[in-house]
TORTIKE-832433 format. One record per residue (C-alpha): residue number from 0; residue in three letters; x, z negated, y negated. Coordinates in nm, 3 decimals. Layout:
REM TORTIKE-832433
seq type c1 c3 c2
NUM ALA X Z Y
...
This chain:
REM TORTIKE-832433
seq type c1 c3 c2
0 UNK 7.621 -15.944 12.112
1 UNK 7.470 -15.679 12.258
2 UNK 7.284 -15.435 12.045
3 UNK 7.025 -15.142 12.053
4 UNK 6.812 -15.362 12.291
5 UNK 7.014 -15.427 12.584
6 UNK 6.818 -15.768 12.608
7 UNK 6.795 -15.839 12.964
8 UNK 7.035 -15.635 13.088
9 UNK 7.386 -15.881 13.076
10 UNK 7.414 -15.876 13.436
11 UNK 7.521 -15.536 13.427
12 UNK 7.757 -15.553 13.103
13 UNK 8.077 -15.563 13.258
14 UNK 8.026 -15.229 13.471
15 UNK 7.848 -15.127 13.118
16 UNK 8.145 -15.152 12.919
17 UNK 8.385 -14.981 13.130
18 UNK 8.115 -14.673 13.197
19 UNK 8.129 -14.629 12.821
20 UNK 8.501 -14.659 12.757
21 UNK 8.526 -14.321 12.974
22 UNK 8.257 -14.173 12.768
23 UNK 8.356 -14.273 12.424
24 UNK 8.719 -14.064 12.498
25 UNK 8.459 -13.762 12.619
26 UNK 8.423 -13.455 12.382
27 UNK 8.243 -13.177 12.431
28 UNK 8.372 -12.812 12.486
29 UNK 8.203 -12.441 12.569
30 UNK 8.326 -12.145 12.747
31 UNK 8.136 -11.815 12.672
32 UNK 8.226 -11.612 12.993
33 UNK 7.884 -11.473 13.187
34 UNK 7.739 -11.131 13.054
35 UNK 7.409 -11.296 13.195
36 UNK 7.226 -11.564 13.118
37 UNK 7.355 -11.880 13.370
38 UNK 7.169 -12.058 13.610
39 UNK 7.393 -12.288 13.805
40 UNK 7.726 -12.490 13.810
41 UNK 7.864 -12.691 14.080
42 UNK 8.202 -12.827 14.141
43 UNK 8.357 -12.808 14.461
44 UNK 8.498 -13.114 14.635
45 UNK 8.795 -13.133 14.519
46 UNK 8.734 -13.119 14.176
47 UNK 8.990 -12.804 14.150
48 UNK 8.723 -12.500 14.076
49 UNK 8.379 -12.487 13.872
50 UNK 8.161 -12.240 13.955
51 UNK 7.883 -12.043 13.743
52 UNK 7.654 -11.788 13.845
53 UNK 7.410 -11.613 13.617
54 UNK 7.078 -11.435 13.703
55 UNK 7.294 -11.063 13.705
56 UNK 7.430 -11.214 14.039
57 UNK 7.763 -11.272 13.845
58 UNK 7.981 -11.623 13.952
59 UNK 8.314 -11.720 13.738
60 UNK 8.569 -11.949 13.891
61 UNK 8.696 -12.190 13.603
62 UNK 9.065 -12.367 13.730
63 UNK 9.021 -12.734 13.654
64 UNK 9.268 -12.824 13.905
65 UNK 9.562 -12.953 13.579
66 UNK 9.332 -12.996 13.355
67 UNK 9.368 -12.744 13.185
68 UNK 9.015 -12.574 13.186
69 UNK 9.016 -12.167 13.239
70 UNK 8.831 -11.870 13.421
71 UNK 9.060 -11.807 13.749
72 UNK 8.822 -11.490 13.870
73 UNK 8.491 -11.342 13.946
74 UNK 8.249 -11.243 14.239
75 UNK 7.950 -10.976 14.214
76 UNK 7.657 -11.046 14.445
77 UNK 7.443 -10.760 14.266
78 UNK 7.110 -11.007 14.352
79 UNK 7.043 -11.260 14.099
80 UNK 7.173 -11.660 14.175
81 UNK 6.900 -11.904 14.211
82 UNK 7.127 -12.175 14.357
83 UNK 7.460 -12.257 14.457
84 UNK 7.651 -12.506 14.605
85 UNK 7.986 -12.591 14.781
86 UNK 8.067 -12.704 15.075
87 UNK 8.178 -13.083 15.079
88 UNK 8.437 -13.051 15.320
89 UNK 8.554 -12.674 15.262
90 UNK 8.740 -12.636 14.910
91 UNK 8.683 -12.247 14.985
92 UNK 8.349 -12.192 15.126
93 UNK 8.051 -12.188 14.881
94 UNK 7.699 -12.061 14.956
95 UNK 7.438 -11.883 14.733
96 UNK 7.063 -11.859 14.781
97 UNK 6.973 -11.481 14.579
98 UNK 6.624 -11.318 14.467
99 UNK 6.448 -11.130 14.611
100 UNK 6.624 -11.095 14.887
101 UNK 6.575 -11.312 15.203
102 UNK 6.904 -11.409 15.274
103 UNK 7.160 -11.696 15.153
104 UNK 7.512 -11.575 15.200
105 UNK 7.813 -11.805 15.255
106 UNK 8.163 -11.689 15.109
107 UNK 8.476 -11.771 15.216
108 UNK 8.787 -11.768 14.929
109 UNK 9.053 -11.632 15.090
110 UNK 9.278 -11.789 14.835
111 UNK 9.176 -12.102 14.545
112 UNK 9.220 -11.881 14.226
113 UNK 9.438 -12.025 13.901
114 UNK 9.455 -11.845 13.612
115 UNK 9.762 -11.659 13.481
116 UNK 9.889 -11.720 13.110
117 UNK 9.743 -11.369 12.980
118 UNK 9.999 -11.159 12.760
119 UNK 9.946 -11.078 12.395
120 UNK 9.847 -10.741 12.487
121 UNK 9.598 -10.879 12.744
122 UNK 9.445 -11.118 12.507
123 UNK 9.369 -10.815 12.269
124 UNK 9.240 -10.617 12.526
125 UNK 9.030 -10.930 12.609
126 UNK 9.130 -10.863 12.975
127 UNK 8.863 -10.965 13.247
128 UNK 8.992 -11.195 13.564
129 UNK 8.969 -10.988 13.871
130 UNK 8.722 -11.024 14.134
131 UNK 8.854 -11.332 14.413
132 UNK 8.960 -11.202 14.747
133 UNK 8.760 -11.331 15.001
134 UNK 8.469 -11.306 15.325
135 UNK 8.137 -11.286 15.331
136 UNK 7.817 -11.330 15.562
137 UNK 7.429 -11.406 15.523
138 UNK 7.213 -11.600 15.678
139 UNK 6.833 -11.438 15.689
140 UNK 6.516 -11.630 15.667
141 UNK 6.327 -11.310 15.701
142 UNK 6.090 -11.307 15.988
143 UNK 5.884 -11.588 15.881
144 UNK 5.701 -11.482 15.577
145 UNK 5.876 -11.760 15.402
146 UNK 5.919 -11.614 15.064
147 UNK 6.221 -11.616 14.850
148 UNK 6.491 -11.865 14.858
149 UNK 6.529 -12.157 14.586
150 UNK 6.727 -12.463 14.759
151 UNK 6.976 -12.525 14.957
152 UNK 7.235 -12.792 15.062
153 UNK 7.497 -12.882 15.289
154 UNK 7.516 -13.191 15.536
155 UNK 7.737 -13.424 15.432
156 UNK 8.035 -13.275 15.733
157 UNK 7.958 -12.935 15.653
158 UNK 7.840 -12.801 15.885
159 UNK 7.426 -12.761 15.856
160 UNK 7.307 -12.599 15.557
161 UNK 6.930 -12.610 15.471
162 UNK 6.729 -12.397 15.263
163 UNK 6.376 -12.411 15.120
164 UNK 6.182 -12.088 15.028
165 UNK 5.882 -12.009 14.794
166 UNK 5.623 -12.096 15.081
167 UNK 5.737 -12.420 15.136
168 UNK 5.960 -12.371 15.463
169 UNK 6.277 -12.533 15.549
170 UNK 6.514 -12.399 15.736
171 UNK 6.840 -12.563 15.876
172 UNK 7.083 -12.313 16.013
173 UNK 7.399 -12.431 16.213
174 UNK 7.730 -12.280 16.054
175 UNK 7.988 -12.411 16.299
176 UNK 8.181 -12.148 16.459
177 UNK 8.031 -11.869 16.241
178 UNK 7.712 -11.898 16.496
179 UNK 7.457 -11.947 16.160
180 UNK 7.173 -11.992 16.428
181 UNK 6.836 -12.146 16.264
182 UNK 6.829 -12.512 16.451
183 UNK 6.530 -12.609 16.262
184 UNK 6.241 -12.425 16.107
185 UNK 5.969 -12.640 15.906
186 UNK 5.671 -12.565 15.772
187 UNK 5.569 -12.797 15.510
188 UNK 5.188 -12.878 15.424
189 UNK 5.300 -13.016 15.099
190 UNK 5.533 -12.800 14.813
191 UNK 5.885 -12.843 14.853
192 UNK 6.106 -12.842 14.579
193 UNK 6.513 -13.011 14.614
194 UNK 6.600 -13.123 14.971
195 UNK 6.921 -13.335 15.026
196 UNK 7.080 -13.501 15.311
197 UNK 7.242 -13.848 15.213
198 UNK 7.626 -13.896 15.175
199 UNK 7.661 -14.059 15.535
200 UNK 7.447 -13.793 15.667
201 UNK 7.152 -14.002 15.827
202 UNK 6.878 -13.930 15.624
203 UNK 6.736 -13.563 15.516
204 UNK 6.494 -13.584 15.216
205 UNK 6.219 -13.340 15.072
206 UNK 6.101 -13.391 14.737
207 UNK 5.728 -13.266 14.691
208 UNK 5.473 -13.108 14.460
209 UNK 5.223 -13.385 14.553
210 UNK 5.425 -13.706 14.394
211 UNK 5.561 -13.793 14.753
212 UNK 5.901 -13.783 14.872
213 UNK 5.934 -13.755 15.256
214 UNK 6.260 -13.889 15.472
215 UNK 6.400 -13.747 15.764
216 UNK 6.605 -13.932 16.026
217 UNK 6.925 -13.627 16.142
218 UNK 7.007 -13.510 16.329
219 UNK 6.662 -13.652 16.520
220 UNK 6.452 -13.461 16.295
221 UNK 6.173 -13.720 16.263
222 UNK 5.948 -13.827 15.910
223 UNK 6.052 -14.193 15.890
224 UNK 5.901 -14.253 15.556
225 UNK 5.647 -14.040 15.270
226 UNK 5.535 -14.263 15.019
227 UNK 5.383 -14.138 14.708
228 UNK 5.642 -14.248 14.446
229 UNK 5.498 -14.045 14.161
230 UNK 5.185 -13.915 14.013
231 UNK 5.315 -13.577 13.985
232 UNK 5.548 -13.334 14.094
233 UNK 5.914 -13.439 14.156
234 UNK 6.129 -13.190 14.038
235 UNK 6.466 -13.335 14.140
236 UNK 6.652 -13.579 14.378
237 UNK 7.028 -13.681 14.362
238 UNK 7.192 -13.918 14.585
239 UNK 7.419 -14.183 14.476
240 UNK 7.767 -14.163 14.632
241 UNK 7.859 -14.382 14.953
242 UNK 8.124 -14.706 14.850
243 UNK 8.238 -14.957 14.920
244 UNK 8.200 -15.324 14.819
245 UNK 8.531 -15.476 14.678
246 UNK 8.507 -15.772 14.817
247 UNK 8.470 -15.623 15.178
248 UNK 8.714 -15.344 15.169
249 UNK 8.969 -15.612 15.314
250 UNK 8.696 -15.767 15.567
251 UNK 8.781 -15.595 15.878
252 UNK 8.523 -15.831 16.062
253 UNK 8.219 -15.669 15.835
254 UNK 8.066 -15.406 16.049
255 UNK 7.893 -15.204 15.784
256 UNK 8.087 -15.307 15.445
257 UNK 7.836 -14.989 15.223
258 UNK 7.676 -15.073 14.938
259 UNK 7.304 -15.055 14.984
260 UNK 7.264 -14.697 14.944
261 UNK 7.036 -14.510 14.676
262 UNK 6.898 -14.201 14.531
263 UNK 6.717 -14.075 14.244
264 UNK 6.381 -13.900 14.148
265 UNK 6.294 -13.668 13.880
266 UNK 5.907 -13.616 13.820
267 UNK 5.689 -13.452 13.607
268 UNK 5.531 -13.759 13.519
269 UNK 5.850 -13.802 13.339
270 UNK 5.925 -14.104 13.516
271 UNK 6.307 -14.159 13.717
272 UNK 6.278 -14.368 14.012
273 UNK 6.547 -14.534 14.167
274 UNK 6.503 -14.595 14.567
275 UNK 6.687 -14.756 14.862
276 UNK 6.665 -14.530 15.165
277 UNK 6.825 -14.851 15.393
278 UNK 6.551 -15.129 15.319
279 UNK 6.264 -14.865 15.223
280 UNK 6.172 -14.979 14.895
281 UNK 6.199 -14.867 14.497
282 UNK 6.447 -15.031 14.314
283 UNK 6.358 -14.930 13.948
284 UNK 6.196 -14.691 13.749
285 UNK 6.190 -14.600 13.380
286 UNK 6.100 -14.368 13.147
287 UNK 6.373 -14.209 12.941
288 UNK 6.211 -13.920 12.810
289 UNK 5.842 -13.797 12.710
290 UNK 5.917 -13.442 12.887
291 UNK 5.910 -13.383 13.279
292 UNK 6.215 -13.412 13.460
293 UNK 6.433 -13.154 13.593
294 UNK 6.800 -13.221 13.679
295 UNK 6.962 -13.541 13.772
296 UNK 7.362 -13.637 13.887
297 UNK 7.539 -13.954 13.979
298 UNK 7.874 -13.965 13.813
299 UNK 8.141 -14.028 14.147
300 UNK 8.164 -14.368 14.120
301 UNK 7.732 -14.391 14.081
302 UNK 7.754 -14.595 13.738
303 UNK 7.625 -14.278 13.526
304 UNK 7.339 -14.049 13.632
305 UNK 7.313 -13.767 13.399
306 UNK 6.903 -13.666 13.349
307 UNK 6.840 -13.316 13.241
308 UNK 6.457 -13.284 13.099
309 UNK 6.323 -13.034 12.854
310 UNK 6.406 -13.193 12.562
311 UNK 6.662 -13.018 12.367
312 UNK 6.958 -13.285 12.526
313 UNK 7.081 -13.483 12.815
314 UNK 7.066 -13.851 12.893
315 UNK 7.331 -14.021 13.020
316 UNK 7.226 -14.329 13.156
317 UNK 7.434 -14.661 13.301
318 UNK 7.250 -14.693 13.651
319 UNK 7.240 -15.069 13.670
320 UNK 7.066 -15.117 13.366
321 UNK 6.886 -14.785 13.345
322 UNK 6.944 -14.792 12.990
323 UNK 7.070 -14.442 12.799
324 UNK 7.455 -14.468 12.749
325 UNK 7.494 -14.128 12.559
326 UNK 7.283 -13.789 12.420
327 UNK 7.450 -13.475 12.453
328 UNK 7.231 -13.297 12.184
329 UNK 7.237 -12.946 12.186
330 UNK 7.150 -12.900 11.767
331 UNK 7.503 -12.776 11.697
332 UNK 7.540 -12.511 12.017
333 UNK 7.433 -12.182 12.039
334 UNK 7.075 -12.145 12.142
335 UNK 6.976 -12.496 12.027
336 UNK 6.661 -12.469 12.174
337 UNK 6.698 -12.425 12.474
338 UNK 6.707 -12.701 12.766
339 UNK 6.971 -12.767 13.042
340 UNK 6.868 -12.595 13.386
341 UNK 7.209 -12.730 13.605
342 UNK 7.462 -12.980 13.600
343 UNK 7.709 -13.142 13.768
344 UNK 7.938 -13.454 13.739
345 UNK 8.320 -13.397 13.870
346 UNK 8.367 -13.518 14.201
347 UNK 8.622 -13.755 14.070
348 UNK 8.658 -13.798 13.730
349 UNK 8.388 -13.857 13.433
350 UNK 8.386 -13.504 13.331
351 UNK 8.057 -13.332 13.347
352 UNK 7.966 -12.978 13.369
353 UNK 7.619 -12.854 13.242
354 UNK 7.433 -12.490 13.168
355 UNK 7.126 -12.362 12.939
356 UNK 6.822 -12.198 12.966
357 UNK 6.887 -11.837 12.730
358 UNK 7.256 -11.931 12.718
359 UNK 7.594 -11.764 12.875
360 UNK 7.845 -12.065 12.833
361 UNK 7.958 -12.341 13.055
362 UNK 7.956 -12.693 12.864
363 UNK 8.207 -12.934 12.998
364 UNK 8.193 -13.311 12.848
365 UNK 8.506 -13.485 12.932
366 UNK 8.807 -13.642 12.825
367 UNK 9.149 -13.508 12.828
368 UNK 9.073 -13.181 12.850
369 UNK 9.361 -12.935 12.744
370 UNK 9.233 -12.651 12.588
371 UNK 9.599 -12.399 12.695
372 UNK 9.694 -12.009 12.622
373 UNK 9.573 -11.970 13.005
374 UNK 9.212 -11.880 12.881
375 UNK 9.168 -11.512 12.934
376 UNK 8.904 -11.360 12.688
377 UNK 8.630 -11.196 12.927
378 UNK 8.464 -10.868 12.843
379 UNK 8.119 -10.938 12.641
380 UNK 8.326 -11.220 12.454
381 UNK 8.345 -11.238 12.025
382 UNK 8.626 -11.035 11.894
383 UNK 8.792 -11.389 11.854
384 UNK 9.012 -11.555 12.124
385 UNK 8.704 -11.659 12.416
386 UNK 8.783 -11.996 12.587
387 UNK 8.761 -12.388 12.557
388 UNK 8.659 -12.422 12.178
389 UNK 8.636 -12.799 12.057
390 UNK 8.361 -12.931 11.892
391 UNK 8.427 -12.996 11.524
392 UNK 8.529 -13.354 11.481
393 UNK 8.206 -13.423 11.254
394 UNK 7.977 -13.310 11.546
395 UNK 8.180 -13.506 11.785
396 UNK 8.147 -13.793 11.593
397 UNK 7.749 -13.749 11.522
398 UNK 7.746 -13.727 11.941
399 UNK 7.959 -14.073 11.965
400 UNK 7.741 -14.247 11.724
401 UNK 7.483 -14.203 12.015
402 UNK 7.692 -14.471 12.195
403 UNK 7.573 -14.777 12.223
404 UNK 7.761 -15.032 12.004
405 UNK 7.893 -15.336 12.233
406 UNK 8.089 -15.654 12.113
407 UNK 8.202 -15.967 12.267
């Protein structure tokens, strides 16, 4: 029996079931840390550091790499962090796009932080980690009139990063051998809001304020495709990750063994799309939510795409049957009213990392999680020990009865 009307979606059950046995061991923690209100989190790709920058120009490293969740240091930009993001091949290398300045600046960890067990005196002092050792240089978009910088992303080998600006250019600069020359500069008719390349690094795709989405063949820099796939704005785009098909990882003889690859829209219409970029066509599309659109992530394995709107929660939602898995309600945090604007599933494990409009802590849903004496206390903290608080049980439990309820 399947209840809460998952009629017509039994095909999918089986990849159902397990999705939700990972979430129903999930609970959900915060970490007050930023002086400043935060706008981003990203992991980077090995799932060992968290990263959280706030609009002061303020990012905190949180160690995840035992699972044992605490802030490992701190870096000062002094320009407020509209976007940040790893590199996927480069554990140490992240890059940050900053207002109002026109330049995105990549730096280089000299070391991956961890976090000391503080001393008593320490914790009473409510010590603050010290600012990571590392390099730093910027890439400038100045020149063009282009306007401030509000995207970017990395190719898929790490070594092109693009970034869109206020007046809807995109530029794609080439960071191999510290060069950072500009290989590409675009200038879009149509609003640009996320750009991504795809996981095997064939496709580049703009998401745009008309309702149209618009695909790139790389590195040949040609429009392949711009369909209008909404009747408003889309937000967001998130690709699903690259795998494999079980019963082909043994097939040496199959010459492309991928799963039909896919991403995601967000719109304003607030309608999610699901698309295949390899036959050109949309696979599904729902509505999940009576508010626009803003944020969306594929879990690593692509059965869970987390959907962050302006409602006053998050969806989780099992891809194959686009139904809603789990709400993360934010009644019973601090600032209850005020939406998710980033998040970010671990690059290997269901564990996902989220931040608020109005709001200074990291959220972390996940299971497992061991909440240790490594937590330092930060400066701006409550007198009380700062760090990985719990839940209460009665709130967790409130959260799992969002679950749906499945039986044989």
């Amino acid at each position: 029996v399947v209840k809460r009307g998952m009629v017509g979606v039994r095909d999918g059950l089986k990849e159902c079931v397990g999705a939700l046995d990972g979430l129903e061991t999930c609970e959900l923690y915060g970490f007050e840390g930023n002086a400043s209100f935060l706008k981003c989190v990203a992991w980077n790709c090995d799932g060992q550091l968290l990263a959280a920058g706030d609009s002061s120009g303020l990012t905190r490293f949180y160690d995840a790499s035992d699972d044992e969740f605490g802030i490992a240091g701190t870096l000062m930009l002094n320009n407020d962090i509209v976007f940040l993001e790893w590199n996927p091949k480069d554990p140490l290398v992240i890059a940050f796009a900053t207002a109002p300045v026109e330049f995105v600046r990549i730096v280089t960890l000299l070391e991956l932080p961890r976090t000391a067990v503080p001393s008593r005196s320490a914790v009473m002092r409510r010590a603050v980690p010290p600012e990571v050792q590392h390099t730093e240089r910027t890439l400038s978009t100045a020149g063009h009139s282009a306007g401030d910088n509000l995207n970017l992303t990395w190719s898929p080998d790490g070594i092109f990063l693009a970034v869109t600006t206020q007046r809807n250019f995109v530029f794609i600069f080439d960071t191999s051998n510290n060069n950072d020359s500009i290989k590409i500069v675009e200038k879009v008719d149509d609003e640009v809001n996320e750009v991504r390349w795809s996981p095997d690094g064939k496709v580049f795709i703009m998401s745009h304020g008309s309702g149209k989405f618009s695909l790139w063949s790389w590195p040949e820099w040609i429009m392949c495709w711009n369909p209008q796939a909404h009747t408003d704005r889309i937000w967001t785009v998130a690709f699903g990750p690259q795998r494999q098909s079980p019963s082909m990882k043994e097939d040496h003889s199959t010459k492309d063994s991928r799963i039909a690859q896919k991403f995601a829209l967000g719109s304003k219409d607030t309608l999610i799309s699901v698309w295949n970029y390899e036959g050109f066509y949309c696979q599904n599309s729902t509505s999940i939510t009576s508010t626009p659109v803003r944020l969306l992530s594929f879990s690593h394995d692509g059965t869970l795409l987390a959907v962050g709107s302006e409602n006053l929660f998050i969806d989780v939602v099992h891809v194959p049957s686009m139904q809603v898995a789990k709400k993360i309600r934010f009644s019973q945090l601090s600032a209850p009213n005020a939406f998710a604007n980033s998040l970010a599933w671990h690059p290997s494990k269901v564990m996902l990392a989220f931040s608020r409009e109005d709001s200074n802590s990291v959220f972390l849903l996940g299971a497992d999680i061991r909440v240790g004496a490594k937590n330092v206390p930060n400066l701006g903290a409550r007198p009380s020990m700062s760090g990985l608080v719990p839940t209460p049980r009665s709130a967790a439990a409130s959260r799992k009865a969002e679950i749906w309820n499945i039986s044989e």
